[in-house]
Phi, psi and omega in degrees: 000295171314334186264351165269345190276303195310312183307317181321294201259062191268305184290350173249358177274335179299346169288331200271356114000271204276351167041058172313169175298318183257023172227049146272165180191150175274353162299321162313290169322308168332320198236352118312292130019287177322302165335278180310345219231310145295340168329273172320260220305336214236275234253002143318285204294301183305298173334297188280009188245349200254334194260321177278009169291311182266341193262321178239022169091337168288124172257154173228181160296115211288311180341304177298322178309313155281007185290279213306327220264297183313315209280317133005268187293310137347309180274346184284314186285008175250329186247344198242342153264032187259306166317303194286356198268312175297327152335311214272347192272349154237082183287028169287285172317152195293304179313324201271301188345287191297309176284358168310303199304300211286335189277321221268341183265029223274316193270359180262273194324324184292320182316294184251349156353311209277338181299318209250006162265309215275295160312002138304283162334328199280342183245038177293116201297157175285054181282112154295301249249121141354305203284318204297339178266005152278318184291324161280352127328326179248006193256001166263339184291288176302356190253318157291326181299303197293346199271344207266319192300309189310316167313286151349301188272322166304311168319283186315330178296320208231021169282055178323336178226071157288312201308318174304339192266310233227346199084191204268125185256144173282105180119010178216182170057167196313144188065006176281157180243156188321318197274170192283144190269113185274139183278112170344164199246166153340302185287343165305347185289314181338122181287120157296143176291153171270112188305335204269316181303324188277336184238033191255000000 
């Protein structure tokens, strides 16, 4: 509810978003602070409640798990497009490149990411050591993003009806055009002044 209530109400909510110099105020700042700050603390709690669970066995109250799990996740639809938002202003850069591209093949990686995990999983190693089975945790995590990303993007180049497999990709399926579809620049977020208001 709350991530369809923020689509709703999107165009009166991006200033509090983007939190200009000259649109601040401190109730405002005040509560981003909170935001952030139940962020950081609900997903501590979640973390340390979860490692002492499993590493030793303490049980808590699944309520509290979901207290913690909620508040976590709430807050995250709040704080993580706040983030790309911060992101986004050095649109320049070599990472926003990449995550442009990585946003526009996104639903062809969610398709098949699960392909390439499975095949991962299939050489699982034989690990004692605590650190190294985090480290093949996360070579799986990378192994999908990238074999899925890698696919994903070959298809589209020379697939002509990739958009069935993948949905609609930039530079393919009916009514697309060659070039690649670019994610609005920044200053489109910006609310423009009302000339009528400016000149009252």
């Amino acid at each position: 509810m709350l991530g369809a209530a923020l689509g709703y109400y999107y165009p009166q909510l991006r200033t509090w978003f983007l939190m200009h110099k000259e649109e601040r105020s401190f109730a405002g700042v005040l509560t981003w602070i909170i935001i952030w700050a139940l962020w950081l603390i609900s997903a501590t709690i979640h973390i340390y409640m979860w490692y002492e669970s499993r590493m030793y066995g303490i049980s808590y109250n699944s309520l509290v798990f979901e207290l913690m799990y909620n508040m976590y996740s709430l807050s995250s639809t709040l704080v993580l497009p706040q983030i790309s938002f911060l992101m986004y202003r050095r649109q320049h850069s070599f990472v926003i490149r990449k995550l442009e591209r990585l946003g526009t093949l996104s639903f062809g990686v969610y398709l098949i990411h699960p392909f390439f995990l499975l095949l991962y999983r299939q050489f699982s190693p034989h690990i004692g050591s605590p650190q190294l089975i985090h480290v093949w945790y996360a070579g799986g995590f990378f192994c999908a993003l990238l074999c899925s990303w890698l696919v994903v993007s070959v298809i589209s180049r020379f697939l002509p009806f990739a958009w069935i497999l993948f949905g609609q990709l930039p530079g393919t399926g009916k009514g697309s055009s060659s070039k690649e579809i670019l994610l609005p620049q920044p200053k489109s977020f910006y609310p423009k002044a009302d000339n009528t208001q400016q000149a009252t």
